[in-house]
C-alpha atoms as an extended CHARMM CRD file, in Angstrom:
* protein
*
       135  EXT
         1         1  UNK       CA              8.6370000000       -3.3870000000        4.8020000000  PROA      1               0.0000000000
         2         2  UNK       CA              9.8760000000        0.3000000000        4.8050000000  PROA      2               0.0000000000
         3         3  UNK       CA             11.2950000000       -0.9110000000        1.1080000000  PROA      3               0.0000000000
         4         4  UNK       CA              7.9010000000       -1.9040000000       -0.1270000000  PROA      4               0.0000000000
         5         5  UNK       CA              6.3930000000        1.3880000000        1.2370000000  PROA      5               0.0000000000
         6         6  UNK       CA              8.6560000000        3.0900000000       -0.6890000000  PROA      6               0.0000000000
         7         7  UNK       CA              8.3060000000        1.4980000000       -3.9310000000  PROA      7               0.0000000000
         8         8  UNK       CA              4.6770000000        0.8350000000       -3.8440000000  PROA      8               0.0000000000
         9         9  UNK       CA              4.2620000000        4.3690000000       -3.2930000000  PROA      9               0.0000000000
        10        10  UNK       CA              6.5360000000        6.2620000000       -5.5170000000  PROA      10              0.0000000000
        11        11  UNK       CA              5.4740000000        3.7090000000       -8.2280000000  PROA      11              0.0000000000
        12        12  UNK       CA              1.9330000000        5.6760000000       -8.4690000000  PROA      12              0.0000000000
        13        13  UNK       CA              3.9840000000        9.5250000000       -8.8970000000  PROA      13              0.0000000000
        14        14  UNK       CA              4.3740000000        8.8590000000      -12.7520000000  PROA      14              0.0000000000
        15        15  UNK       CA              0.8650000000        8.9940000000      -13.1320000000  PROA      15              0.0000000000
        16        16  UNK       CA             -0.4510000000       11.1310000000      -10.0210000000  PROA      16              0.0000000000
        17        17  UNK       CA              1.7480000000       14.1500000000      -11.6280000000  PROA      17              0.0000000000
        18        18  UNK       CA              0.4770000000       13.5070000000      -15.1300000000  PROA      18              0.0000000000
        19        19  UNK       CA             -3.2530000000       12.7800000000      -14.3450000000  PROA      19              0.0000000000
        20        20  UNK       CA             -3.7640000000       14.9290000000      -12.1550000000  PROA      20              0.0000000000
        21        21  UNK       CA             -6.6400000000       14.2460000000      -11.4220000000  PROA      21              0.0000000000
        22        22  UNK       CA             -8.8130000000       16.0820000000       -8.5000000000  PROA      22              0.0000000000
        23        23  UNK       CA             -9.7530000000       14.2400000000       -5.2590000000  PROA      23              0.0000000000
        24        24  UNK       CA            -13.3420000000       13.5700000000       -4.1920000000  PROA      24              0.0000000000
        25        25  UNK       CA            -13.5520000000       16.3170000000       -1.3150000000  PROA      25              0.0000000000
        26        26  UNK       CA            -12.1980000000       18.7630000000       -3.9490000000  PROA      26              0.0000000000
        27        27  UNK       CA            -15.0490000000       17.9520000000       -6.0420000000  PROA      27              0.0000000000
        28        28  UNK       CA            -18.0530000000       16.8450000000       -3.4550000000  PROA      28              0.0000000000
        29        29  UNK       CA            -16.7800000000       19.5810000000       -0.9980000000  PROA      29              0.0000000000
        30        30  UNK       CA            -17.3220000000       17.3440000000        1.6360000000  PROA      30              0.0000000000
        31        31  UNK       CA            -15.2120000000       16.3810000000        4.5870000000  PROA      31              0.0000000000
        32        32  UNK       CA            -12.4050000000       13.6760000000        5.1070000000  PROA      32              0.0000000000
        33        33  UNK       CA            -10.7560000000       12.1090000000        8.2840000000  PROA      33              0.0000000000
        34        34  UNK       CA             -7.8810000000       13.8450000000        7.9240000000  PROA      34              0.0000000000
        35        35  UNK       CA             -8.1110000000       17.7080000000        7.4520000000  PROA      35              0.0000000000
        36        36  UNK       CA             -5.1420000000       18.3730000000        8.6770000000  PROA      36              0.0000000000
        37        37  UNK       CA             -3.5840000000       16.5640000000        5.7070000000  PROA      37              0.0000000000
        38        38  UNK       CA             -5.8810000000       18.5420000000        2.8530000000  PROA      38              0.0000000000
        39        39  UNK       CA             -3.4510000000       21.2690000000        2.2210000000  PROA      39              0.0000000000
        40        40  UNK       CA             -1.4900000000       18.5720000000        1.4140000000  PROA      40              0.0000000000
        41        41  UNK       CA             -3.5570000000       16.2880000000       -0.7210000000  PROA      41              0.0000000000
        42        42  UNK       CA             -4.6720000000       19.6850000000       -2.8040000000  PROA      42              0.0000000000
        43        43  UNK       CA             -1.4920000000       19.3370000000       -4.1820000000  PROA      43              0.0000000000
        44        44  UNK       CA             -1.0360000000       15.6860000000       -4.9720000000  PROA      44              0.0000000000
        45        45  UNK       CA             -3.1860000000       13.7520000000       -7.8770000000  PROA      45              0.0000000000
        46        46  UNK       CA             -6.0410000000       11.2430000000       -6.5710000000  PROA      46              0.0000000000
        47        47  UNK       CA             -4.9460000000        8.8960000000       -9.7260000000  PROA      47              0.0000000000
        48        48  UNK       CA             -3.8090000000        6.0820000000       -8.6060000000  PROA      48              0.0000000000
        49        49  UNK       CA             -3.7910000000        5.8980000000       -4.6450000000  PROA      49              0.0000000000
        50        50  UNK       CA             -0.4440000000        5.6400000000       -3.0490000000  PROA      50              0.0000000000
        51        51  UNK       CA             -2.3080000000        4.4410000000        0.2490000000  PROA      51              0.0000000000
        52        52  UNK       CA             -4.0520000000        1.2700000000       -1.8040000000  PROA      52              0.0000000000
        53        53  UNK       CA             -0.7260000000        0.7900000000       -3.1650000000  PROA      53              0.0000000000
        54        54  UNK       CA              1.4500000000        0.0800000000       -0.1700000000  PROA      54              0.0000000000
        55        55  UNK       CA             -1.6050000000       -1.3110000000        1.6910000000  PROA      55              0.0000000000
        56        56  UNK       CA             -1.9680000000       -4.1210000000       -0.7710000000  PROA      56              0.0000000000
        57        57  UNK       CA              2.0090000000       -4.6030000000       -1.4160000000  PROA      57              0.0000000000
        58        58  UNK       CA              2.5660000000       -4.9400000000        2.5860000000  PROA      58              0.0000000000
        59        59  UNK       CA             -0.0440000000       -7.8470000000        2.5320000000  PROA      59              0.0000000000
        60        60  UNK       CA              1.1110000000       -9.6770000000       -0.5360000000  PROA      60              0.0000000000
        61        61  UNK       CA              4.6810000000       -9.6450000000        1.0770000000  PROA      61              0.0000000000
        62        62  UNK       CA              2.8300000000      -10.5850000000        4.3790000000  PROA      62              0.0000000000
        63        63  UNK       CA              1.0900000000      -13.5300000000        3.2070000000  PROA      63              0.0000000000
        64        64  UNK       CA              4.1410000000      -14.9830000000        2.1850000000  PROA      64              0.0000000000
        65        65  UNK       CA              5.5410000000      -14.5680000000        5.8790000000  PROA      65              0.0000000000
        66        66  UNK       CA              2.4330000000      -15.9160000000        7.7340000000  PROA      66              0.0000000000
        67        67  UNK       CA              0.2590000000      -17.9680000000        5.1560000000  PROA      67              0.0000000000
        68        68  UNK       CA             -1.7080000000      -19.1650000000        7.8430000000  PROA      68              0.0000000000
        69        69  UNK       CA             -3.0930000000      -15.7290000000        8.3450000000  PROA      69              0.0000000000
        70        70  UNK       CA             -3.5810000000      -15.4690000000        4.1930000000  PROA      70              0.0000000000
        71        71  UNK       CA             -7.4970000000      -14.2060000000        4.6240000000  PROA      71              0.0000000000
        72        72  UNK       CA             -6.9570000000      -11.8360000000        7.2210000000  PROA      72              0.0000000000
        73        73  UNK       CA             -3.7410000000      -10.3950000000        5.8250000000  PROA      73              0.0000000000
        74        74  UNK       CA             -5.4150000000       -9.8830000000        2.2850000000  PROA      74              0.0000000000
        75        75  UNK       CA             -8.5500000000       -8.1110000000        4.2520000000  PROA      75              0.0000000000
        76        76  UNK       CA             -6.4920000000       -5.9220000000        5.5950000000  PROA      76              0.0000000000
        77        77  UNK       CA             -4.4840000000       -4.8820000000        2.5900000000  PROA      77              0.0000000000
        78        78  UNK       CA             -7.5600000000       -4.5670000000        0.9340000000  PROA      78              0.0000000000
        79        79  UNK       CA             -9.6780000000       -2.4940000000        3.6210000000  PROA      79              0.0000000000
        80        80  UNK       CA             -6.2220000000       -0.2780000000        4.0170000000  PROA      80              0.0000000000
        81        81  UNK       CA             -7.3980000000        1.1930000000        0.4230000000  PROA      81              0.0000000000
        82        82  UNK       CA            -11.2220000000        1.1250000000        1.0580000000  PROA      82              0.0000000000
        83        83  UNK       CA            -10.6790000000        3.2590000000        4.0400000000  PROA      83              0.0000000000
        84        84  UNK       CA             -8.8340000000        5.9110000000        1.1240000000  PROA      84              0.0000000000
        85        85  UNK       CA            -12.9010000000        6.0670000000       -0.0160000000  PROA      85              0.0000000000
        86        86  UNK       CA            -14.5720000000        6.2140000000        2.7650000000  PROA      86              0.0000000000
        87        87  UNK       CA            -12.3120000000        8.6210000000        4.0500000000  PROA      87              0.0000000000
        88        88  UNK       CA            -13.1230000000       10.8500000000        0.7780000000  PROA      88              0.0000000000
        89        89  UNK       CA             -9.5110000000       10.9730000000       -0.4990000000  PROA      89              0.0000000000
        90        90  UNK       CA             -9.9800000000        8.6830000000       -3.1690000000  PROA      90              0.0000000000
        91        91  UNK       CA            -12.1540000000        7.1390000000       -6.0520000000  PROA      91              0.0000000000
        92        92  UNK       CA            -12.9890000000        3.6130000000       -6.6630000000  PROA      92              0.0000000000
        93        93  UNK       CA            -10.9460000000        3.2730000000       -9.5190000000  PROA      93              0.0000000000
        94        94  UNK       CA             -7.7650000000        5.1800000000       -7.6070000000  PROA      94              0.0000000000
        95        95  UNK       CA             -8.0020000000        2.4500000000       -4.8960000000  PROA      95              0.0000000000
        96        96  UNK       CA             -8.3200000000       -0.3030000000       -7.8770000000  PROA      96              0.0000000000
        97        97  UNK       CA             -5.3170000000        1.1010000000       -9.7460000000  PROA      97              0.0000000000
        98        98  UNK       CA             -3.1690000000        1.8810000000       -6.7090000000  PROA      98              0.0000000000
        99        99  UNK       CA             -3.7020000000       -2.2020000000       -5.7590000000  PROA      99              0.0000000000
       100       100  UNK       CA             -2.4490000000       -3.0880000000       -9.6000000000  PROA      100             0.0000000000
       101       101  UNK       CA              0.4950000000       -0.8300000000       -9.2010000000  PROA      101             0.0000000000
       102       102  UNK       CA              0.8930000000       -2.8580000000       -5.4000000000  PROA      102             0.0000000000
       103       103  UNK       CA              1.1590000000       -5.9020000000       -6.9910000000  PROA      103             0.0000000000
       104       104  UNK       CA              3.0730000000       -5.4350000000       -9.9090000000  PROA      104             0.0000000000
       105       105  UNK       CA              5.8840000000       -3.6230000000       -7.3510000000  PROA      105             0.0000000000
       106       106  UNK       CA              5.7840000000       -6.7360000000       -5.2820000000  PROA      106             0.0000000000
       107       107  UNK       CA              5.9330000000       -9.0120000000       -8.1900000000  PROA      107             0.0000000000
       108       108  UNK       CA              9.1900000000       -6.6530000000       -9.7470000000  PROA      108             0.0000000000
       109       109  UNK       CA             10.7410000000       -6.7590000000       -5.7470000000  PROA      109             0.0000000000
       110       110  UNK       CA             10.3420000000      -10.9340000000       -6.0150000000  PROA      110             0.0000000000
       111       111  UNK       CA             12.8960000000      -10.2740000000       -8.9380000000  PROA      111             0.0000000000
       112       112  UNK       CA             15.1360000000       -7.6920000000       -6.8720000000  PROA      112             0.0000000000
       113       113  UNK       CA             18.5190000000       -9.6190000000       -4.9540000000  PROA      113             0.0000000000
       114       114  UNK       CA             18.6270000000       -6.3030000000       -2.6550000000  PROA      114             0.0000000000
       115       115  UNK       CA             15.3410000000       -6.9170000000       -1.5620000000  PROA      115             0.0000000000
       116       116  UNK       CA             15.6660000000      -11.1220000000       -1.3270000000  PROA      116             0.0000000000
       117       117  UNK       CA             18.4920000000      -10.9730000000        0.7270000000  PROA      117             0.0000000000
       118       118  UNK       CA             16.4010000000       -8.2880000000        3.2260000000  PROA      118             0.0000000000
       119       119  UNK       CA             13.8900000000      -10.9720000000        2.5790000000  PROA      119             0.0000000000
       120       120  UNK       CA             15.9910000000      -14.1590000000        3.9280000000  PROA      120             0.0000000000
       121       121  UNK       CA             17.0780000000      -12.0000000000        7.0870000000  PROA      121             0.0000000000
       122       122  UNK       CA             13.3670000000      -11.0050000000        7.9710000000  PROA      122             0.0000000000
       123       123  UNK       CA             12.3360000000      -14.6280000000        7.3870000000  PROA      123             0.0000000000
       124       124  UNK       CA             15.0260000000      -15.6600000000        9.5730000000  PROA      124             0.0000000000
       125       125  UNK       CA             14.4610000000      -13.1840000000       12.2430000000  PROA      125             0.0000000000
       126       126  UNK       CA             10.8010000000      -13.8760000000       12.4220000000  PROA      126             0.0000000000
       127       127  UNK       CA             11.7290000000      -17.6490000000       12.8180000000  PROA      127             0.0000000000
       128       128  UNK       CA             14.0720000000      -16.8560000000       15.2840000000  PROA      128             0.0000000000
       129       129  UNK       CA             11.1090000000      -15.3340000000       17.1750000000  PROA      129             0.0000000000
       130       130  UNK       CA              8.8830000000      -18.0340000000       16.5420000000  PROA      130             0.0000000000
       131       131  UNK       CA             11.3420000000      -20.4530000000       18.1420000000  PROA      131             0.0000000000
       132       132  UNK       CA             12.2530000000      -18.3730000000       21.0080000000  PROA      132             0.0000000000
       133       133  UNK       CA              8.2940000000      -18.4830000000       22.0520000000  PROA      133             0.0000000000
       134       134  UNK       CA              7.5800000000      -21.7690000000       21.9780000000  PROA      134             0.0000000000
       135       135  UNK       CA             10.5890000000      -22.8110000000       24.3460000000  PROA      135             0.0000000000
């Protein structure tokens, strides 16, 4: 998972750094959850979200680890980036973009072997688990 938080999240720099773009509590000049983090965000483009990003990437790898949990893994994933606006750290369409550039690292890490062979050892080990609980 640590893999798809990286690449989910540095996949949204290109275009943070040349967008820009201001966040909504630098424009609304209202409060967000985290104010010890502003000084921070200040300096980092709203476009797309970074947070939406990894948020939806974890679940879409998720899903495929616990399908029977499908629903509630995708409303997670998906209230991960909502909670980017309601927080006032993010726009609509950062959240929206940051899920595109989510899924489009998960479908590029389907294609990686470094990540597939990570892949068949988590699978395993979660098995493992599985097994060991139901004895």
């Amino acid at each position: 998972m640590r893999r798809v938080m990286t690449d989910a999240g540095l996949s949204t720099y290109a275009a943070k750094n040349y967008y820009k773009r201001e966040r909504p509590f630098m424009v609304n000049n209202q409060k967000t959850c985290t104010p010890d983090q502003e000084n921070i965000l200040y300096k980092v483009g709203s476009f797309p979200s970074g947070h939406a990003a990894v948020g939806w990437a974890w679940s879409l790898v998720l899903i495929k680890l616990f399908p029977e949990k499908e629903k509630e893994i995708l409303k997670r994933g998906h209230d991960f980036g909502e909670s980017r606006i309601v927080c006032n750290v993010h726009w609509y369409s950062d959240v929206k973009m940051g899920r595109t550039m989510g899924q489009a690292t998960v479908e590029c890490l389907w294609g990686n072997s470094d990540f597939l062979a990570d892949w068949d050892s988590a699978k395993k080990e979660i098995q493992e688990i599985l097994d060991s609980n139901l004895e």
